[in-house]
VOPAVO-514409 format. One record per residue (C-alpha): x negated, y, z negated; residue in three letters; residue number from 0. Coordinates in pm, 1 decimal. Layout:
BEGIN
<<X; Y; Z>; ala; NUM>;
...
***
This chain:
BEGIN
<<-14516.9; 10842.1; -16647.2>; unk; 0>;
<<-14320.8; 11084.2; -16461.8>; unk; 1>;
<<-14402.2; 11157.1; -16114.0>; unk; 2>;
<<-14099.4; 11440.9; -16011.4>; unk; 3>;
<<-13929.3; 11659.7; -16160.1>; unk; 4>;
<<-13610.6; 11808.1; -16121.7>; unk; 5>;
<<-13565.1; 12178.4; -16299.1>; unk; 6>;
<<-13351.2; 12474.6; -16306.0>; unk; 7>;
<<-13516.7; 12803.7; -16267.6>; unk; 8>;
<<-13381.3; 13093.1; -16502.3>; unk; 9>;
<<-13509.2; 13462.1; -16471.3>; unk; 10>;
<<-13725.7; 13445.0; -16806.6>; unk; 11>;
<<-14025.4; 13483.0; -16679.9>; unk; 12>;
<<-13955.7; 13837.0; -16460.9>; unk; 13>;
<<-13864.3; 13952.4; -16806.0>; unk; 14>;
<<-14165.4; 13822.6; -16975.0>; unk; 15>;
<<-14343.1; 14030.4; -16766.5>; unk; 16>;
<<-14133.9; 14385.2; -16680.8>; unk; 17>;
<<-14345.2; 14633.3; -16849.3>; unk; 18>;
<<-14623.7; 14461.8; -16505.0>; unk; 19>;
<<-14347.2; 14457.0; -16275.5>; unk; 20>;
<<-14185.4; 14838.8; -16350.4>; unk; 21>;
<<-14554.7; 14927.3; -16347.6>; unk; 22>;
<<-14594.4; 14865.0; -15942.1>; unk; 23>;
<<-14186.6; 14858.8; -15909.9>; unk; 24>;
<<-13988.0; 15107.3; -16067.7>; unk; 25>;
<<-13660.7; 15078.6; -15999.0>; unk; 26>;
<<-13690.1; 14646.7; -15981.9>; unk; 27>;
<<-13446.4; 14614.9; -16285.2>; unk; 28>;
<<-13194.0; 14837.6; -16138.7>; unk; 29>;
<<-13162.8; 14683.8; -15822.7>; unk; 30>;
<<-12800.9; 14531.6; -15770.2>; unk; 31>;
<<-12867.9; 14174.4; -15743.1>; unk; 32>;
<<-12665.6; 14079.5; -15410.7>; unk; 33>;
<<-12946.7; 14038.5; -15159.6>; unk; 34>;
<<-13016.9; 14239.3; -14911.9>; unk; 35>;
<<-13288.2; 14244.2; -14605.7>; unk; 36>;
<<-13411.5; 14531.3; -14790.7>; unk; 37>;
<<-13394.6; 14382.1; -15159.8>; unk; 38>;
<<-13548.9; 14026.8; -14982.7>; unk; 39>;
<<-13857.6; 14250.7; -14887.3>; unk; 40>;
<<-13890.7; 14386.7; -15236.4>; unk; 41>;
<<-13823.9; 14067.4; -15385.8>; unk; 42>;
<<-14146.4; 13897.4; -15166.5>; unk; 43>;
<<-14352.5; 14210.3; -15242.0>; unk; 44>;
<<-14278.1; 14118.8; -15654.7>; unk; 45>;
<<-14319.2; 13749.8; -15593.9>; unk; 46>;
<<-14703.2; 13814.4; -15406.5>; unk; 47>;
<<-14779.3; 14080.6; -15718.6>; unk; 48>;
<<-14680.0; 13905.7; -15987.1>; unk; 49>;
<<-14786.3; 13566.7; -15878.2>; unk; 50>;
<<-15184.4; 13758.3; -15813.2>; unk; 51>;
<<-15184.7; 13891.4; -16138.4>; unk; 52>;
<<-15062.4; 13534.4; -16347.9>; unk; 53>;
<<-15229.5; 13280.7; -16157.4>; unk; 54>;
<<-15580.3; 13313.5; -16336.0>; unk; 55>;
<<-15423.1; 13259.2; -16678.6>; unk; 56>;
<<-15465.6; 12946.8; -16896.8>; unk; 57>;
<<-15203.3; 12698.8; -16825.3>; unk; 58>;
<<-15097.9; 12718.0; -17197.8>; unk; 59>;
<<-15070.4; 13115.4; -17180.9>; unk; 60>;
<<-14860.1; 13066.6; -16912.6>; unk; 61>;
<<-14668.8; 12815.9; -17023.9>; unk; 62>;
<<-14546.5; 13057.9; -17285.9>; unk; 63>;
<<-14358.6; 13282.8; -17027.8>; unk; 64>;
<<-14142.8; 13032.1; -16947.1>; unk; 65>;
<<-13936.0; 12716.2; -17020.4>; unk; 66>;
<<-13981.3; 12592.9; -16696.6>; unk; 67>;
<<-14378.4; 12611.7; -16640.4>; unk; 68>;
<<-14365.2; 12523.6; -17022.0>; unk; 69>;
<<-14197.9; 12173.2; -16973.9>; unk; 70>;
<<-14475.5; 12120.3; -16698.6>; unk; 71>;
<<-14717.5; 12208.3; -16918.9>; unk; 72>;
<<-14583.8; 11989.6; -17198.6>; unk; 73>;
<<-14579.3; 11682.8; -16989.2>; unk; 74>;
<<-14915.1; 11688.0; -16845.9>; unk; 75>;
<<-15069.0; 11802.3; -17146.9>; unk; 76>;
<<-14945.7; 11478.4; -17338.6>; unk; 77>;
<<-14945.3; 11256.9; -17058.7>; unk; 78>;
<<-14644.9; 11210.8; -16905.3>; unk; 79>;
<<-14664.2; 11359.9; -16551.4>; unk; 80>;
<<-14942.5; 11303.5; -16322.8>; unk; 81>;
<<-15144.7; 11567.7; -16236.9>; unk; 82>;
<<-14993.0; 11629.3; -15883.2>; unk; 83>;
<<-14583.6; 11572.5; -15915.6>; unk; 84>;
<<-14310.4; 11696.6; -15651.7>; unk; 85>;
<<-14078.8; 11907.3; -15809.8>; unk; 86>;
<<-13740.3; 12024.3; -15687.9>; unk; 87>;
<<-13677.4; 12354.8; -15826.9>; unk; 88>;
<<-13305.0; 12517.4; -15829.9>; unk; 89>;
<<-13287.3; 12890.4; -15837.0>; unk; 90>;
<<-13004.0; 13134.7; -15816.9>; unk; 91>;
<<-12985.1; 13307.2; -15489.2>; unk; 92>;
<<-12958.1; 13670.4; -15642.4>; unk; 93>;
<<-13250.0; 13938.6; -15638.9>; unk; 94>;
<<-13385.1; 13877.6; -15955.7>; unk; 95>;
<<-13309.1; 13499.1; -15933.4>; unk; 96>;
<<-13494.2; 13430.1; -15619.5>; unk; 97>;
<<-13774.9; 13610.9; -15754.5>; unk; 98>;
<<-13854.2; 13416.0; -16089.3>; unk; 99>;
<<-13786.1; 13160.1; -15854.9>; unk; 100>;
<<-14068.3; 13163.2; -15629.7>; unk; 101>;
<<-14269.8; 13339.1; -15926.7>; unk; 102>;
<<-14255.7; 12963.7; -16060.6>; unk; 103>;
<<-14264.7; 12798.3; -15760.2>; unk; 104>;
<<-14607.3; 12938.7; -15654.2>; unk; 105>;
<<-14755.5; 12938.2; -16048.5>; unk; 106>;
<<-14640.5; 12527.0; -16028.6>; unk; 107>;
<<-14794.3; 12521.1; -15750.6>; unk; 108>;
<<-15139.2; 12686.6; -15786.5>; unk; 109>;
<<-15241.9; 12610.9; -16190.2>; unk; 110>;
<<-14993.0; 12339.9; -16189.7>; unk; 111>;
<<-15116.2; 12136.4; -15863.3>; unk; 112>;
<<-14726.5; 12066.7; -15799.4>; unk; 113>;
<<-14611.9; 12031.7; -15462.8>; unk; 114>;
<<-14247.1; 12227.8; -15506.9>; unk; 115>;
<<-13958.0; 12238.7; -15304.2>; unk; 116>;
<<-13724.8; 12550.6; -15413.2>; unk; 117>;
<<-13352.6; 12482.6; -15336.7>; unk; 118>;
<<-13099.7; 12777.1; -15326.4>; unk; 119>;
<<-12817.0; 12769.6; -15584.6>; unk; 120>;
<<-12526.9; 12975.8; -15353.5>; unk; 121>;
<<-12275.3; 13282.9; -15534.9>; unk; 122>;
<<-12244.4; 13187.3; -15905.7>; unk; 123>;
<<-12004.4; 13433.9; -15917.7>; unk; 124>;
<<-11865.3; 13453.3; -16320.2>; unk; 125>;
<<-11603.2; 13685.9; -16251.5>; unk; 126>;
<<-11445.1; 13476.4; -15964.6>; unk; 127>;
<<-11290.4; 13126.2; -16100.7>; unk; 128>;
<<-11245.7; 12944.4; -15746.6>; unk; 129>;
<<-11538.1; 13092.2; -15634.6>; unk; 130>;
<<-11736.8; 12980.3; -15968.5>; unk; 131>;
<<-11599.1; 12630.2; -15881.7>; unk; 132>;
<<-11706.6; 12621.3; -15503.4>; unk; 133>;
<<-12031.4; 12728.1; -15577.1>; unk; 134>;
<<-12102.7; 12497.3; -15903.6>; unk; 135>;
<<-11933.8; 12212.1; -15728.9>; unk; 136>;
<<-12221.8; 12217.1; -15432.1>; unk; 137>;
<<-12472.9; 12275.4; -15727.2>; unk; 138>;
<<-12387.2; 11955.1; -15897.5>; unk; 139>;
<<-12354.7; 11794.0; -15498.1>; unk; 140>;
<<-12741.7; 11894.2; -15462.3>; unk; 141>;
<<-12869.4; 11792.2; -15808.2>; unk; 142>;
<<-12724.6; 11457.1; -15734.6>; unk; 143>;
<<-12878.8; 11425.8; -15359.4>; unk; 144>;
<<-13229.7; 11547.1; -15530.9>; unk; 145>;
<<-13167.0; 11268.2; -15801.2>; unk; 146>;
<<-13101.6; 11035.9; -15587.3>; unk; 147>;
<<-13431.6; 11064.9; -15403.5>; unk; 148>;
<<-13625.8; 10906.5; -15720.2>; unk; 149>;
<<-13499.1; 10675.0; -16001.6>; unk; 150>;
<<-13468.0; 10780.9; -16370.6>; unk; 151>;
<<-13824.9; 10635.0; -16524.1>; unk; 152>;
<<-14025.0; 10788.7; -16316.2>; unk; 153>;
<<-13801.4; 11132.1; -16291.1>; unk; 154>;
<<-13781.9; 11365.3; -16536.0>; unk; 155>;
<<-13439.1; 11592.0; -16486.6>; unk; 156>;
<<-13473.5; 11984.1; -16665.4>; unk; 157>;
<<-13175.8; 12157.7; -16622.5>; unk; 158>;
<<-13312.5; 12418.7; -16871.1>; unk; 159>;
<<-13306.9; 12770.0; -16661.3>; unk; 160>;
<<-13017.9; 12954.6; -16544.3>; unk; 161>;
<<-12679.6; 12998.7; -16658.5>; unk; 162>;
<<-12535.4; 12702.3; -16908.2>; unk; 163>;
<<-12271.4; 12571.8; -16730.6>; unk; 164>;
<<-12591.5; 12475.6; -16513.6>; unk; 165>;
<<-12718.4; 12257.5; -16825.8>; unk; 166>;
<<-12387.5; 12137.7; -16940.4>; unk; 167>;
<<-12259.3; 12010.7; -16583.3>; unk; 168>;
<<-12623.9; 11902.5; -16483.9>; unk; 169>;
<<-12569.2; 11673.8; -16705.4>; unk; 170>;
<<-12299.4; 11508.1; -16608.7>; unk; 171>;
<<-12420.9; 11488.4; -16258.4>; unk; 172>;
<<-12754.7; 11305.7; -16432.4>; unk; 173>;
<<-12559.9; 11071.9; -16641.1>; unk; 174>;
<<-12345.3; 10949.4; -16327.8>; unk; 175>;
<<-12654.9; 10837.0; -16220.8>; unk; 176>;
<<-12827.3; 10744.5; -16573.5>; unk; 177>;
<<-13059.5; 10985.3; -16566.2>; unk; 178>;
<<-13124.7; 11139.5; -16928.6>; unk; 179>;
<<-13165.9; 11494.0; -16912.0>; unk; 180>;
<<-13480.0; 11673.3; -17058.8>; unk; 181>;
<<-13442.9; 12034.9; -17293.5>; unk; 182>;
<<-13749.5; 12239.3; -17385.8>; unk; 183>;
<<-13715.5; 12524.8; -17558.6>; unk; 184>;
<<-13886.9; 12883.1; -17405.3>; unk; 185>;
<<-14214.1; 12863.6; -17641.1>; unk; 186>;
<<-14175.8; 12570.9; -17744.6>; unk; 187>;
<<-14346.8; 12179.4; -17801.5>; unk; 188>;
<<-14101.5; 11967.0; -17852.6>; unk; 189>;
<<-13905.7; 11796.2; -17534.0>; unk; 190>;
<<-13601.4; 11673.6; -17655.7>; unk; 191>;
<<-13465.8; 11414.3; -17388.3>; unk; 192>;
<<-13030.6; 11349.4; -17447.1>; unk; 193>;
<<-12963.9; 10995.0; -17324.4>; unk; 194>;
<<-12773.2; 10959.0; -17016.7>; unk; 195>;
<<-12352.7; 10872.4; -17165.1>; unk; 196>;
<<-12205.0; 10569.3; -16929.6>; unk; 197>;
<<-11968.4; 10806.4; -16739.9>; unk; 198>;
<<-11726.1; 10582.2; -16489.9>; unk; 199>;
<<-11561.0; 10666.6; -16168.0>; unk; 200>;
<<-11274.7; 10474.9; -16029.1>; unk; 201>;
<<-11397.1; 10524.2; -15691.2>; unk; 202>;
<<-11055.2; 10377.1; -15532.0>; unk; 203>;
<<-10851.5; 10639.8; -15669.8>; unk; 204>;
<<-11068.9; 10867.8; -15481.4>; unk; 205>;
<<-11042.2; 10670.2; -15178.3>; unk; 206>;
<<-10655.3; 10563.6; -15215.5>; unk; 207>;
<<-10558.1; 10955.6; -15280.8>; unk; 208>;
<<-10797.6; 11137.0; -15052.0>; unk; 209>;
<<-10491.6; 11214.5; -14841.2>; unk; 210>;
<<-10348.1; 11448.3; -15144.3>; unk; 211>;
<<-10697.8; 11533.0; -15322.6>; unk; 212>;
<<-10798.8; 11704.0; -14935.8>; unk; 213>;
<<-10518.3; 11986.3; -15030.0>; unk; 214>;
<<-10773.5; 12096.7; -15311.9>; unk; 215>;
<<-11088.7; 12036.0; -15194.8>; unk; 216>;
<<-11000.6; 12248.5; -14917.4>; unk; 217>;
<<-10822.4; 12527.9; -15091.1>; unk; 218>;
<<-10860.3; 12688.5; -15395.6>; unk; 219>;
<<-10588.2; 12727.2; -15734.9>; unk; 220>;
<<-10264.1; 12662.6; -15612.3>; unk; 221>;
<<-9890.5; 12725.6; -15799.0>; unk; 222>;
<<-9837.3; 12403.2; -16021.6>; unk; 223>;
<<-9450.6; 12427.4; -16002.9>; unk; 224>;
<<-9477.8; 12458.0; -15654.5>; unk; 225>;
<<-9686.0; 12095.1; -15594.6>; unk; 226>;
<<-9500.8; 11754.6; -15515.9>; unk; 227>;
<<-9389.7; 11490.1; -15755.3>; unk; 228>;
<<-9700.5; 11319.7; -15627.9>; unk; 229>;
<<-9959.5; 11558.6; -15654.6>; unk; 230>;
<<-9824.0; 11659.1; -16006.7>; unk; 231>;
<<-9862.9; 11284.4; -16077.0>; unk; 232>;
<<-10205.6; 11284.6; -15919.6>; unk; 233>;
<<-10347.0; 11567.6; -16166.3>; unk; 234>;
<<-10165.9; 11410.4; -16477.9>; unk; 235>;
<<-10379.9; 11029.6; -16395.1>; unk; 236>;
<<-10707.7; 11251.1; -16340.1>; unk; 237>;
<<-10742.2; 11582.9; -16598.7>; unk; 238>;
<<-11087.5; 11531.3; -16584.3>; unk; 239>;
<<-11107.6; 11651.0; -16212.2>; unk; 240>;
<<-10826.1; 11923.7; -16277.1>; unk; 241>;
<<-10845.0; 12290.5; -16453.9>; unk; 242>;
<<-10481.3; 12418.1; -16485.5>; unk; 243>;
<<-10487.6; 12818.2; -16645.1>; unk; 244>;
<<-10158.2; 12993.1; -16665.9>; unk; 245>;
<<-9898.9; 12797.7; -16426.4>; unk; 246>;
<<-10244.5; 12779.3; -16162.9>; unk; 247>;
<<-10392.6; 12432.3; -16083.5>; unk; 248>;
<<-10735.0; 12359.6; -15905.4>; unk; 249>;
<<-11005.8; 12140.2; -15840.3>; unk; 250>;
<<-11291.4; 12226.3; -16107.9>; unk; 251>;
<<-11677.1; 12141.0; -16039.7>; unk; 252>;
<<-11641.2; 11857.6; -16120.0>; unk; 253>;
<<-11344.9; 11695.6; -15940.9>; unk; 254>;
<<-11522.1; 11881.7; -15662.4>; unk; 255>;
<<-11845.8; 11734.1; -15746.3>; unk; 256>;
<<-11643.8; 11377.2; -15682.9>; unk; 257>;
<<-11472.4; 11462.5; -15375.4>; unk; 258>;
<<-11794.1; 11601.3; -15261.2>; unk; 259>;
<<-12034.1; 11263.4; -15200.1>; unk; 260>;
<<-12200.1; 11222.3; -14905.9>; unk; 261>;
<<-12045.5; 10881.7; -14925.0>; unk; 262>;
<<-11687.9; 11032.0; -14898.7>; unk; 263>;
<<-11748.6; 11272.5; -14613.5>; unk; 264>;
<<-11476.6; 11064.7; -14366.1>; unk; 265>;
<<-11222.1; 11192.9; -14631.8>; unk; 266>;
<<-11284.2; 11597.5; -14710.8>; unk; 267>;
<<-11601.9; 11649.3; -14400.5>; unk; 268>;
<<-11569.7; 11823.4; -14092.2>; unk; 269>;
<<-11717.7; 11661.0; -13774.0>; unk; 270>;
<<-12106.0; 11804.4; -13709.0>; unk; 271>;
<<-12180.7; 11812.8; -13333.3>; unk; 272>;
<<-12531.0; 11926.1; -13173.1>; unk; 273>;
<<-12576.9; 11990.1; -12817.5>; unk; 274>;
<<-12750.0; 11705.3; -12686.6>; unk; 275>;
<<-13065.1; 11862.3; -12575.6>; unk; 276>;
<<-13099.3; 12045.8; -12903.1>; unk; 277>;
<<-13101.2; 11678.1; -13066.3>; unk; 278>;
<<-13337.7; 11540.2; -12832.7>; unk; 279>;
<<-13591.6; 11837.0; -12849.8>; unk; 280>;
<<-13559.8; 11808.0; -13240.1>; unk; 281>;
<<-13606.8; 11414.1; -13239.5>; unk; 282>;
<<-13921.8; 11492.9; -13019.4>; unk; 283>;
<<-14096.7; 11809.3; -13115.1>; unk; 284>;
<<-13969.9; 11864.8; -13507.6>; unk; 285>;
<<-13858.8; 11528.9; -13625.5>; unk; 286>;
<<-13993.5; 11592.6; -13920.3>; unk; 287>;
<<-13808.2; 11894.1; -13977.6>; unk; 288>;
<<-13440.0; 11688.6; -13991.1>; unk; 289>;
<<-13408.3; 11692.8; -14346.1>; unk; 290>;
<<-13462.3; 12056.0; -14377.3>; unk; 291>;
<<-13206.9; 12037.8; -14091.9>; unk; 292>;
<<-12955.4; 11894.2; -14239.7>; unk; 293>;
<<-12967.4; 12068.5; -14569.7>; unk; 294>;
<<-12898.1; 12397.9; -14334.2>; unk; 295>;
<<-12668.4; 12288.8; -14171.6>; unk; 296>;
<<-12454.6; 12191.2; -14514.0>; unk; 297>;
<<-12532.0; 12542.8; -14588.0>; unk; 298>;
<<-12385.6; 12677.7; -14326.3>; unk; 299>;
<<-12079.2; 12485.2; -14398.7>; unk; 300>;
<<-12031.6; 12575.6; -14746.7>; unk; 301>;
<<-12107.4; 12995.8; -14657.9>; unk; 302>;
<<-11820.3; 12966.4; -14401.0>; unk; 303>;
<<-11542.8; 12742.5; -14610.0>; unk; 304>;
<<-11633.7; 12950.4; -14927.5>; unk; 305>;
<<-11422.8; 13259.6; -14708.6>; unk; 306>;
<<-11674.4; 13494.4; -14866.0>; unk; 307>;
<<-11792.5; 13814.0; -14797.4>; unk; 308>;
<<-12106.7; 13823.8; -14930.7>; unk; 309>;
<<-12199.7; 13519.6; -14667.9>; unk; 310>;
<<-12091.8; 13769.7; -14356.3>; unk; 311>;
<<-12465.6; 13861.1; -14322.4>; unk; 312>;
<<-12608.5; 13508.5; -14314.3>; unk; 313>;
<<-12309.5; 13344.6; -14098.6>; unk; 314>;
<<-12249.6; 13670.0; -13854.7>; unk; 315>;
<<-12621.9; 13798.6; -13774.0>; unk; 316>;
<<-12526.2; 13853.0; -13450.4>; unk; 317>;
<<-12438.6; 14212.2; -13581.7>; unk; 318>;
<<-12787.5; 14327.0; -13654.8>; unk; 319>;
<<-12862.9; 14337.4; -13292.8>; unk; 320>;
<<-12734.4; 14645.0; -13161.1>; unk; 321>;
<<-12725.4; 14461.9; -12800.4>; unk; 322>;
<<-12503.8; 14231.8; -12891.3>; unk; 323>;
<<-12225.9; 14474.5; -13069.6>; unk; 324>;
<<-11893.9; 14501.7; -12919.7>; unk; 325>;
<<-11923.5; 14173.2; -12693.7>; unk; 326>;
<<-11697.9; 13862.8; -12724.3>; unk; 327>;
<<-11920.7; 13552.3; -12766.7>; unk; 328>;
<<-11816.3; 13221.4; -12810.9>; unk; 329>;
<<-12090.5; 13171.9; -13105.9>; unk; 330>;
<<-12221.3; 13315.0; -13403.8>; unk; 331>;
<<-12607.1; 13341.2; -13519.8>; unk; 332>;
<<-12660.6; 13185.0; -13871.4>; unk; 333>;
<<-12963.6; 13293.8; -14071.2>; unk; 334>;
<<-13086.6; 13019.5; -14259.8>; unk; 335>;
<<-13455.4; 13015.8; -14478.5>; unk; 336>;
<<-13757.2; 13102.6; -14355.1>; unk; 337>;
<<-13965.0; 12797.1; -14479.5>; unk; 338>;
<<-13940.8; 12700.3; -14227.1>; unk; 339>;
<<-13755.2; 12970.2; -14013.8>; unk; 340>;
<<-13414.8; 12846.5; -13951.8>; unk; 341>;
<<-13162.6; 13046.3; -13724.1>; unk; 342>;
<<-12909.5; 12851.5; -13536.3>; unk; 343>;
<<-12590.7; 12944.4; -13316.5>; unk; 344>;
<<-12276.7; 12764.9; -13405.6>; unk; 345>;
<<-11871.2; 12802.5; -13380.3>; unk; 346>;
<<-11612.5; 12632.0; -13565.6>; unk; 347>;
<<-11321.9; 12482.7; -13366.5>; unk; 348>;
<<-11000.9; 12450.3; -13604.5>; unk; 349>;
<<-10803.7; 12223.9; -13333.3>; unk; 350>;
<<-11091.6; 11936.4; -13382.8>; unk; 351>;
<<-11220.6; 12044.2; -13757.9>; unk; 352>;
<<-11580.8; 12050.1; -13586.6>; unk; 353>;
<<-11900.7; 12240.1; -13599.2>; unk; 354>;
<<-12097.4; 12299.8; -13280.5>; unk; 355>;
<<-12476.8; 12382.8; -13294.0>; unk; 356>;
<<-12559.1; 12498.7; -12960.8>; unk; 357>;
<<-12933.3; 12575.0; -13050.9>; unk; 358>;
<<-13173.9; 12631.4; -13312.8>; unk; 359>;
<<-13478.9; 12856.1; -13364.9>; unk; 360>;
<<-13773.2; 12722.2; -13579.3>; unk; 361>;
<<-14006.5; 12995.6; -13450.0>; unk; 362>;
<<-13937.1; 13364.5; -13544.7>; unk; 363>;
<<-14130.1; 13488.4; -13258.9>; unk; 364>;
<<-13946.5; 13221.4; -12980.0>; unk; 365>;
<<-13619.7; 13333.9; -13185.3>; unk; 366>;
<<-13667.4; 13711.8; -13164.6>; unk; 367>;
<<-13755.4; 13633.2; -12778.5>; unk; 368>;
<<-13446.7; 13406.2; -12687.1>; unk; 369>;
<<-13169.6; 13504.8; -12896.0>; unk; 370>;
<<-12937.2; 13778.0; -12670.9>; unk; 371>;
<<-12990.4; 13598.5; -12393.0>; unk; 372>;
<<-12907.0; 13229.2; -12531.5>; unk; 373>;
<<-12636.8; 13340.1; -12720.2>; unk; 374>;
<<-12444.1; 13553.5; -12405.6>; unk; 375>;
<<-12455.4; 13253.0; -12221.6>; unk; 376>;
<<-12405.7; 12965.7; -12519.2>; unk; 377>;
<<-12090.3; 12749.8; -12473.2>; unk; 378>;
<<-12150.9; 12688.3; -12118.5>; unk; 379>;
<<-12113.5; 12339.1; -11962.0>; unk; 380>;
<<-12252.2; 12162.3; -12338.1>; unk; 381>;
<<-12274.5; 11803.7; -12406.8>; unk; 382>;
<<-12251.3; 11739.6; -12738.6>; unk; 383>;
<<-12331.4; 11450.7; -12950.6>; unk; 384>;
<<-12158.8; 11383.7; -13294.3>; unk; 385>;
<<-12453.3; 11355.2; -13592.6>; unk; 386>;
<<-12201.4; 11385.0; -13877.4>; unk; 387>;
<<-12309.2; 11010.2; -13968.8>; unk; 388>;
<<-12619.1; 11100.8; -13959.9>; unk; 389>;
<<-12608.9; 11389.8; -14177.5>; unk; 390>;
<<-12380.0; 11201.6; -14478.8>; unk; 391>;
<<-12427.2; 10858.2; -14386.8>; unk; 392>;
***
């Protein structure tokens, strides 16, 4: 019997229910789907209406509104998932992704009785290939950590919502680590589980060529005529890590995927360093909040190596305080989630490829408080203590 889940949420279910939605929310389906402050508000305002108005259905009406509270349905209703499972649930982080998101995370949680855990999918931007790869390579990186956390029998893996190239590459992430993957159909039954395919990794010739696989993990296509002997050699032993498109060569998800292991990080990882105090106040007050930590912190990592505007908000939100416009700081105010809040200040030194976390808010009101004042005088006389091990060890 299964006891988690692992699922992809699609945007079904806001559709399943837009004549409701443009009812209270006109202009919801014309809302550009780059978030916003203003878009997150009406996103959480759709989220608390729709989630009111569906929760008193019949587990089997609802189950019809989606493929992901389907396959939930499906399994309990035949047995195969206790009554209470933990469920890690992948959504897109665009408007209307985040909001069938938590639409399904709350409806999982309240007819359901799961307890979920909703983890952010960054920029799956189809119109950008390196971009596309970045953000599909951390995708597969997360489904793997989440995986990871159980073991196949008692996990069942749904990659069924979202884009495909979310099923197809799920997949291969699940297989690495012999997990079958699970397909339901929206209105559908039947669960129709694909065996996990042996894939094999020669884990040396990671290791042996991390020096010349670093040039593509870090950057993105690059001129094939204009590569060495050896790094033409290097794509010609591994296609399967390699997209080449008109005289351009890069990493694709998956190579990235690969490169991308926690068990790799002394290879492609920058050094993570927290001020000292910051760790000790963490280790003693919110100790149980490192996880959450650390999955921020890789966050923040990705947002600033993707070089992408749409991240400026998140990684520069120094510049929505009108105090603080104009000045030179040494560090910049990242705005993680809000379950919990998460807002940390942090600077990237090139000379020493390292992150510094000078502090970190878990409190909105202690944040709001603290924030021009810690960060005008943040960089001043730190001692810092190295927790990359501890983040990817």
């Amino acid at each position: 019997m299964y006891q988690r889940i692992i699922i992809t949420s699609g945007v079904s279910l806001i559709f399943n229910n837009k004549s409701m939605i443009e009812q209270g929310f006109p202009d919801f389906f014309s809302t550009p789907e780059p978030l916003t402050d203003e878009s997150t508000v009406t996103s959480d305002e759709v989220i608390q209406h729709l989630t009111s108005e569906l929760a008193h259905k019949e587990s089997d009406e609802l189950g019809k509104l989606s493929a992901e509270l389907s396959m939930v349905n499906v399994l309990q209703k035949t047995d195969r998932l206790v009554k209470q499972p933990y469920i890690t649930l992948f959504y897109t982080d665009t408007f209307k992704g985040r909001t069938a998101g938590f639409v399904n995370k709350m409806l999982l949680e309240k007819v359901y009785g799961a307890t979920v855990r909703a983890r952010k999918i960054f920029e799956l931007n189809v119109n950008n290939r390196s971009m596309l790869n970045r953000a599909l390579g951390k995708y597969l990186s997360d489904v793997s950590s989440a995986l990871q956390e159980g073991e196949p029998k008692t996990t069942c893996f749904a990659p069924i919502g979202g884009y495909k190239v979310m099923t197809s590459l799920g997949y291969l992430a699940g297989a690495l680590h012999n997990f079958p993957t699970a397909y339901l159909h929206e209105g559908s039954t039947v669960i129709h589980e694909i065996p996990a395919v042996n894939i094999e990794v020669n884990e040396s010739f990671i290791q042996e060529n991390h020096d010349l696989l670093k040039k593509f993990f870090v950057g993105d296509c690059f001129e094939y005529d204009q590569l060495s002997p050896e790094e033409k050699e290097l794509i010609k032993k591994q296609t399967v890590m390699f997209d080449q498109v008109e005289g351009l060569v890069e990493l694709n998800p998956f190579g990235r995927f690969l490169c991308d292991q926690d068990k790799y990080y002394k290879f492609f990882k920058s050094q993570i360093k927290f001020d000292k105090s910051l760790k000790r106040t963490i280790d003693r007050r919110y100790a149980n909040y490192w996880e959450n930590v650390y999955d921020e912190v890789k966050s923040l990592v990705f947002q600033f190596e993707s070089k992408s505007a749409n991240y400026r908000g998140t990684l520069y939100h120094e510049s929505d305080f009108s105090s603080l416009k104009d000045k030179d700081l040494s560090y910049h105010l990242f705005k993680g989630g809000n379950e919990p809040i998460f807002r940390a200040l942090w600077n990237y030194n090139e000379t020493d490829d390292s992150y510094y976390i000078a502090q970190i808010w878990f409190d909105h009101d202690d944040y709001e408080r603290e924030i021009v004042r810690t960060i005008e005088s943040a960089g001043h006389k730190n001692d810092w203590v190295n927790i990359t091990n501890d983040l990817y060890g």
